[in-house]
C-alpha positions as CSV (number, residue, x, y, z in Angstrom):
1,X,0.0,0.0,0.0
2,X,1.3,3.7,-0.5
3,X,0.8,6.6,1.3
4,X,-3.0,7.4,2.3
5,X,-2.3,10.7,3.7
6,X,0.5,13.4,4.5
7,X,0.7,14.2,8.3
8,X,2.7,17.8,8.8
9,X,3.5,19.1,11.6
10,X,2.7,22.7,10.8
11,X,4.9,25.1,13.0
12,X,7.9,22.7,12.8
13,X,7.6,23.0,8.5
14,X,7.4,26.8,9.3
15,X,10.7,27.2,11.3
16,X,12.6,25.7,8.7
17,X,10.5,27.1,5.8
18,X,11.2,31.1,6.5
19,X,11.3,32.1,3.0
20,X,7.6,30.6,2.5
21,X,6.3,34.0,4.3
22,X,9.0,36.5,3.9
23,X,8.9,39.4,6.6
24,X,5.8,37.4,8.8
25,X,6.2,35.9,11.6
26,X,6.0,32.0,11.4
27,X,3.5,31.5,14.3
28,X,1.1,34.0,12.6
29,X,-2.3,34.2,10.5
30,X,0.1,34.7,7.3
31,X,2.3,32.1,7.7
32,X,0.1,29.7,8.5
33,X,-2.2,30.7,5.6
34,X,1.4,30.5,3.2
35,X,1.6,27.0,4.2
36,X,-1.7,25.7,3.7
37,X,-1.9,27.3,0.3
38,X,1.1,25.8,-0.8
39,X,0.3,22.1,0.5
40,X,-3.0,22.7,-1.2
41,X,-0.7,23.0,-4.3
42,X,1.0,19.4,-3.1
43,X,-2.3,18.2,-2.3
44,X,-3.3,18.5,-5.7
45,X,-0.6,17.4,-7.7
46,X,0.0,14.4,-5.6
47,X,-3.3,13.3,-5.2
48,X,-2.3,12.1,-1.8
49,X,-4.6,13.9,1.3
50,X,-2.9,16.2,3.8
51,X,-3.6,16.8,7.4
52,X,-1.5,19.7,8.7
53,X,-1.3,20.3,12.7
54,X,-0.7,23.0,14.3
55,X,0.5,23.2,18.8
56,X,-2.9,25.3,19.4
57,X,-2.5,25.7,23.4
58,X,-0.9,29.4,23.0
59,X,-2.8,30.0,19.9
60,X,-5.1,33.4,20.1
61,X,-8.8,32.6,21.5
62,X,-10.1,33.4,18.0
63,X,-8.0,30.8,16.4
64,X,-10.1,28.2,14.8
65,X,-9.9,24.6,16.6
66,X,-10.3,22.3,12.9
67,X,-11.3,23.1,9.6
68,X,-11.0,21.9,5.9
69,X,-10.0,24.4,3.5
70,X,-12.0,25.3,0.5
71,X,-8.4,23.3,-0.7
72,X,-9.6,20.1,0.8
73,X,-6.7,20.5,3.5
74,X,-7.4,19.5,6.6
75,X,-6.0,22.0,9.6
76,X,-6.0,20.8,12.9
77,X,-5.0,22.9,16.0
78,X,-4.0,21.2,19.0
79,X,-5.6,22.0,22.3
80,X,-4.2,23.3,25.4
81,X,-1.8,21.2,27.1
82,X,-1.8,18.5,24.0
83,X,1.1,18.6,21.0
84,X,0.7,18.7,17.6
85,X,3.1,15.5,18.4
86,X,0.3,13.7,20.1
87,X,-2.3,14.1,17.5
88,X,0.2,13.0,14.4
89,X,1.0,9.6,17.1
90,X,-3.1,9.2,17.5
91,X,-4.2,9.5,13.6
92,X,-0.5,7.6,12.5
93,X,-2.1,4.6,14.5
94,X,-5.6,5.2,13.5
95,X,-5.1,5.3,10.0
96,X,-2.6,2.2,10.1
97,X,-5.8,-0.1,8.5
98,X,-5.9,1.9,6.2
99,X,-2.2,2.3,5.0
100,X,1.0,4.0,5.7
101,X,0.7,7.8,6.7
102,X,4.0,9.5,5.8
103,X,4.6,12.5,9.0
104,X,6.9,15.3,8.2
105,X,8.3,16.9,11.0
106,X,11.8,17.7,12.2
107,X,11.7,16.1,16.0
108,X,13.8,12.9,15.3
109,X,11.8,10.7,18.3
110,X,8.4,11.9,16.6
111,X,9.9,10.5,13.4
112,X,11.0,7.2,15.1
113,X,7.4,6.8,16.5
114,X,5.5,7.6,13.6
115,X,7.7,4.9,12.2
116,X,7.4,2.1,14.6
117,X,3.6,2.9,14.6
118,X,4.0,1.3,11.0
119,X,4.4,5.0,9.1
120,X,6.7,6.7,7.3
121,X,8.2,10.0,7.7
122,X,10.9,12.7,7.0
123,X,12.3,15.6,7.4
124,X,11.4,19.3,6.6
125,X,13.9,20.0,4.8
126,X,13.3,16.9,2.6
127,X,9.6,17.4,2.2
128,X,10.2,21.4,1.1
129,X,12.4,19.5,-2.2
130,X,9.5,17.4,-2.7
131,X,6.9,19.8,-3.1
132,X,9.5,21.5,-5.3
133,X,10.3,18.9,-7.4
134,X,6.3,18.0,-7.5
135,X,5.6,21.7,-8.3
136,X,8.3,22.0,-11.1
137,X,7.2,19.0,-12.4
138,X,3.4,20.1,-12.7
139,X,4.8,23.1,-14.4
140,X,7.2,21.5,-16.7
141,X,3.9,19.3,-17.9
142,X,1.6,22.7,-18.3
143,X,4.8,24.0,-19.9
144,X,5.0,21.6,-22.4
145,X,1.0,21.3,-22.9
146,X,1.1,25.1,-23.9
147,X,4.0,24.6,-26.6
148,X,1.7,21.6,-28.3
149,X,-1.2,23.6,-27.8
150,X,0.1,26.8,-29.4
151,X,2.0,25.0,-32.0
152,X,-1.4,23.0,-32.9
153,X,-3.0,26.0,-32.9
154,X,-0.8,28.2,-35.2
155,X,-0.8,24.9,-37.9
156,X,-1.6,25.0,-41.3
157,X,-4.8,26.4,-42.6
C-alpha cells in the first residue's frame, strides 16, 4: 500500500521554511495561511490527502480549533496542554488499517514513533524538495502542454 495521507507538523515546517512567508512571523495568520496554500498545491498534484497540525494551546482565543480548506486541507490545532506531536502519534495509529501515513516533521523521536507505529516520515527539509520537485514538475507538464497547444494552434490552414 502507498501513502494514504501526508501528516505535517505545521509550525515545525514553518521554522525551517522562512522564506515561505518573507517578513511574517511563522506563528502568525500569514504564515500559517502561506503553508496551507502551498500544500493545497502538493495536495493537488500528488493526489495524496494532507492533514496539517498546528501546537494550538498558545494559539489566540479566536484561532479556529479544525477546519477543511476550500483546498480540501485538513488543519488541525491542537488544544491546550496536547502537542501537535500527540495528534500526528493518534491519527499515524488510527489510520494504520488503512495504510502508511507519511509525518513530516523535524523532532527525530516523533519520526522514530511515527515509524514504529508502522508509518513513514521525513524531514522538513526533505519534504520542502518534494513539493518543489512536485511543483516543477506540474509546471514542466503545463509548460509543455502550452507549446503543443500553441504549435497545434498556429498549424496549417
Amino acid at each position: 500500500m502507498g501513502i494514504v495521507r501526508v501528516l505535517v507538523d505545521g509550525y515545525s515546517l514553518l521554522h525551517h521554511w522562512p522564506e515561505l512567508a518573507p517578513e511574517r512571523k511563522r506563528h502568525s495568520f500569514h504564515a500559517r495561511d502561506a503553508l496551507v496554500a502551498i500544500l493545497t498545491q502538493y495536495q493537488d498534484s500528488s493526489s495524496t490527502p494532507v492533514t496539517v497540525i498546528f501546537d494550538g494551546g498558545g494559539a489566540p482565543p479566536d484561532t479556529p480549533k479544525n477546519e477543511t480548506t476550500p483546498g480540501g486541507i485538513e488543519v488541525l490545532f491542537s488544544k491546550k496542554g496536547q502537542t501537535a506531536d500527540q495528534i500526528i502519534e493518534r491519527v499515524a495509529y488510527l489510520m494504520k488499517p488503512y495504510g502508511e501515513v507519511l509525518a513530516v516533521t523535524n523532532d527525530y523521536a516523533e519520526r522514530e514513533t511515527v515509524i514504529s507505529l508502522g508509518g513513514s516520515a521525513c524531514s522538513c527539509e526533505n519534504f520542502i524538495r518534494m513539493i518543489h520537485d512536485e511543483i516543477e514538475r506540474i509546471q514542466n507538464g503545463l509548460k509543455e502542454f502550452n507549446q503543443r497547444e500553441r504549435k497545434d494552434f498556429r498549424g496549417p490552414r
